[in-house]
C-alpha positions, 0 to 999 in steps of 0.5 A: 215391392216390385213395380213393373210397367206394361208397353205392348201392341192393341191390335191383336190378332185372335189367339193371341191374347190367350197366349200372353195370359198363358205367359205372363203369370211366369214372367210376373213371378219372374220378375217379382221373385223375392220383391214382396208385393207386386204392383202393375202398371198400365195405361189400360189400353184395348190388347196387351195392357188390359191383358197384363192388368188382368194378369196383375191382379190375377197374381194378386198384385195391384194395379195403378193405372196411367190414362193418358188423356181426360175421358179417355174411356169415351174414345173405346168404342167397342162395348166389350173393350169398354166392359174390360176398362171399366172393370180394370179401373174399378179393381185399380188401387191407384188411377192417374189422369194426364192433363190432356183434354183430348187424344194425341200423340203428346198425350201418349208418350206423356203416359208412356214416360209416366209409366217408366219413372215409376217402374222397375221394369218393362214389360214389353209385349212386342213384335221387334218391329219399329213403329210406324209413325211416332210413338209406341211400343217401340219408343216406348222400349227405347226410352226405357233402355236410354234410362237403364231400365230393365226390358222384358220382351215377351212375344210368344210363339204363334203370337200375331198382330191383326185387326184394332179392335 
């Protein structure tokens, strides 16, 4: 079995969501080849999480689900990004709720660190850029490297942020 966790960025920009779904299948075979059954791990977050479950589950594999505070799906307020969470959380095999009453920093890098002790790798779906302000992508890659984690980044050609959604 082959577990691999998600990091990556929730502001988008259009066309750019279809290019990771063009890219992870390969990066998912990739990384699985020879493992046996796939598991995905996300925190299911609007942009590059809910795209890597989505690929996840498209290659056959399971998904668990890391959600970094209490109603978390209460803080999505776009109806379609809430369509998508409540269709990842309904196919999810595994859903895990951090102890936070309520959105913060601590909870996210709780739910960042949670996804790498499970992982056998990171998928990083990141610009190169560092954060700006705490936490992130860009944390996120560090710590996994600090652990000896293997990193995949995947920032295809033409991809773009853009706009929270």
């Amino acid at each position: 079995m082959r577990t691999i966790a998600v990091t990556g960025h929730m502001d988008l920009a259009e066309g750019t969501e279809k290019l990771l779904r063009d890219a992870l299948p390969a990066l998912l075979r990739e990384l699985s080849a020879g493992a046996g059954e796939l598991t995905g791990v996300s925190c299911l977050a609007p942009g590059a999480d809910s795209v890597f479950a989505e690929a996840v589950l498209d290659a056959g594999g399971a998904l668990a689900v890391v959600l970094p505070f209490h109603d978390y799906r209460r803080s999505l307020t776009d109806p379609a990004v809430r369509e998508r969470f409540d269709r990842l959380v309904a196919a999810a095999s595994e859903v895990t709720v951090l102890p936070y009453p309520e959105a913060s920093l601590a909870a996210f890098e709780a739910a960042n660190s949670a996804l790498l002790r499970r992982a056998d790798a990171l998928v990083a779906v990141w610009d190169g850029q560092p954060p700006a302000k705490g936490g992130g992508t860009a944390t996120t890659v560090a710590e996994a490297r600090e652990a000896g984690l293997p990193v995949r980044v995947l920032w295809p050609e033409g991809a773009h942020r853009g706009a929270a959604r």
